[in-house]
C-alpha positions in Angstrom: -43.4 62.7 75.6 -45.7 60.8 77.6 -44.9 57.1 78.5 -46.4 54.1 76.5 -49.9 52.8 77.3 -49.7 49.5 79.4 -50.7 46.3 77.7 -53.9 44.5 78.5 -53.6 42.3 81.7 -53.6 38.7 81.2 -56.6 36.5 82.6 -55.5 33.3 84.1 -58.6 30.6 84.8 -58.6 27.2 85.5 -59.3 24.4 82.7 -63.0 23.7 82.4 -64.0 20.7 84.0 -66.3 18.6 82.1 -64.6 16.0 80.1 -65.0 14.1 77.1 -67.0 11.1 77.6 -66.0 8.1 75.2 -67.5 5.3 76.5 -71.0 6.9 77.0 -73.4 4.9 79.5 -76.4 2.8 78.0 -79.6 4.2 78.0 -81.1 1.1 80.2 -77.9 1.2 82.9 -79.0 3.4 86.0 -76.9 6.3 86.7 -74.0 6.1 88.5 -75.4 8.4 91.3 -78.6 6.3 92.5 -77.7 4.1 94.9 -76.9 0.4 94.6 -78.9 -2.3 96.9 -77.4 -3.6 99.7 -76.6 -7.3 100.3 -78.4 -7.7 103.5 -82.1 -5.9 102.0 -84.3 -8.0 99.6 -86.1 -11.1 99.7 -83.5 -13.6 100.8 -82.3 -11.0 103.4 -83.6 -12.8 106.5 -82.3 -16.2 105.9 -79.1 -16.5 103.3 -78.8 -19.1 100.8 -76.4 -21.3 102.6 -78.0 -20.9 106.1 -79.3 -24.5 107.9 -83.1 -24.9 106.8 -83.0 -22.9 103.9 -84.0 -24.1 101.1 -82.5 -23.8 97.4 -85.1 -24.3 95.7 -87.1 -21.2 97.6 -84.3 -19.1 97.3 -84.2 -19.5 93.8 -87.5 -18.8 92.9 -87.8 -15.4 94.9 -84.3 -14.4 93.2 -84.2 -12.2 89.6 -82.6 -13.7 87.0 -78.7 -12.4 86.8 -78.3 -10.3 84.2 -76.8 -10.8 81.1 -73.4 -9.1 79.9 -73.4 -6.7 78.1 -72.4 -6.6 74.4 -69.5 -4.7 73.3 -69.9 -1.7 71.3 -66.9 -1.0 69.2 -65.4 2.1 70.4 -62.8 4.4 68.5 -60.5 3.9 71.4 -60.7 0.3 71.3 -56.8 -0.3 71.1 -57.1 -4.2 70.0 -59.4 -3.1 66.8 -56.3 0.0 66.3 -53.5 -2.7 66.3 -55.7 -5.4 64.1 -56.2 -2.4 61.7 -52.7 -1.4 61.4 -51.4 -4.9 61.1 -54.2 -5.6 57.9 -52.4 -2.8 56.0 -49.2 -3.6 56.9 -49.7 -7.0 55.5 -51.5 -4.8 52.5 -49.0 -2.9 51.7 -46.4 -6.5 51.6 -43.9 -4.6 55.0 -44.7 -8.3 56.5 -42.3 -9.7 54.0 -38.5 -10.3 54.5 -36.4 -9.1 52.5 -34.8 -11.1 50.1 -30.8 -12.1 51.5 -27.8 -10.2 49.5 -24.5 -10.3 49.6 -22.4 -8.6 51.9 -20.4 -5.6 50.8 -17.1 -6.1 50.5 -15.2 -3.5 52.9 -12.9 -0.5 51.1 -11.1 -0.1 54.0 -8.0 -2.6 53.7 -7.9 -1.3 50.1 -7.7 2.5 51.0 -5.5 1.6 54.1 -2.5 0.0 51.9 -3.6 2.4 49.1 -2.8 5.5 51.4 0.6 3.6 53.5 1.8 3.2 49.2 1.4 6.7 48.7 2.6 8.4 51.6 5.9 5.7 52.4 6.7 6.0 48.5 6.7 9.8 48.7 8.8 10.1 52.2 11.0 7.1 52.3 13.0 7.8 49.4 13.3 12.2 50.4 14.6 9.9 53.9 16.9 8.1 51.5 18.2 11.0 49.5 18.7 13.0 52.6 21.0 10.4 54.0 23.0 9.9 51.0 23.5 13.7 50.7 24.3 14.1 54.4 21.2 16.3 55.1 20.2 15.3 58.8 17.3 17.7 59.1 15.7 16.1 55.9 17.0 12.8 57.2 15.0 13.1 60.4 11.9 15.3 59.1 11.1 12.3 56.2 11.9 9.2 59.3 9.5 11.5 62.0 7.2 12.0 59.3 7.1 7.7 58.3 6.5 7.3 61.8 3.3 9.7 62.3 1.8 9.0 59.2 2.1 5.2 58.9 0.7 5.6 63.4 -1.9 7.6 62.6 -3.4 6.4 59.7 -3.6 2.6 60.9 -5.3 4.2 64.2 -7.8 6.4 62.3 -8.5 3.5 60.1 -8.6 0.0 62.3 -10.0 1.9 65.6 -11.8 5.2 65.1 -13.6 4.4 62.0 -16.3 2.1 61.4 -16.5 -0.5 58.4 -17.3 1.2 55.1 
């Protein structure tokens, strides 16, 4: 019988490396490749503003204008506009309110605690009293053993492992 035909091989690449661009450039900013003028070229070049015999009002007349900021473009990444959003509807939608105060519930668990020590000591204490009367020491001890590990185990289950209910 001949054997099974291999599967196909598996092509591993690197990611591709162009990138999203969010925050695309304006159309009058100069690339980001072209070089940026140096300090020390330029008409103020020789003598700098704060040099002895130069004058301010010279140097300002031979200097452009600075340029003004840009204004801001609302982006869909802009995180402040996000959070201002989200906070308008939940103000819309009334989760800004508090909710009006109630009373506390009243905890079941002292009521189920003496409701359960009732039940179980009313059912073993008088087998523990009818087995002493009759001289029956195993029932005697059983029903007193049995007081003990109840009445132990039900105050810790209820006052230390369990939570209020």
């Amino acid at each position: 019988m001949p054997d099974a035909p291999d599967p196909p091989r598996k092509n591993y690449a690197f990611k591709p490396k162009e990138f999203e661009r969010l925050n695309a450039p304006r159309p009058d900013a100069p690339p980001s490749d072209a070089p940026q003028p140096h300090a020390s070229t330029g008409p103020n070049a020789a003598t700098p503003p704060n040099a002895p015999g130069a004058s301010s009002a010279a140097g300002a007349a031979h200097s452009p204008a600075p340029p003004e900021p840009p204004e801001p473009t609302p982006a869909a990444n802009d995180v402040f506009a996000i959070q201002r959003e989200l906070r308008e509807r939940e103000i819309a939608a009334g989760m800004d309110e508090l909710a009006p105060p109630h009373r506390p519930v009243r905890s079941r668990r002292k009521r189920d605690y003496w409701l359960l020590t009732i039940l179980t000591n009313g059912v073993l204490l008088p087998l523990a009293l009818w087995g002493y009367r009759t001289q029956n020491a195993v029932l005697f001890v059983y029903c007193i053993a049995g007081l003990a590990l109840v009445n132990a185990a039900l105050t810790w289950i209820m006052w230390v492992l369990m939570d209020d209910y």
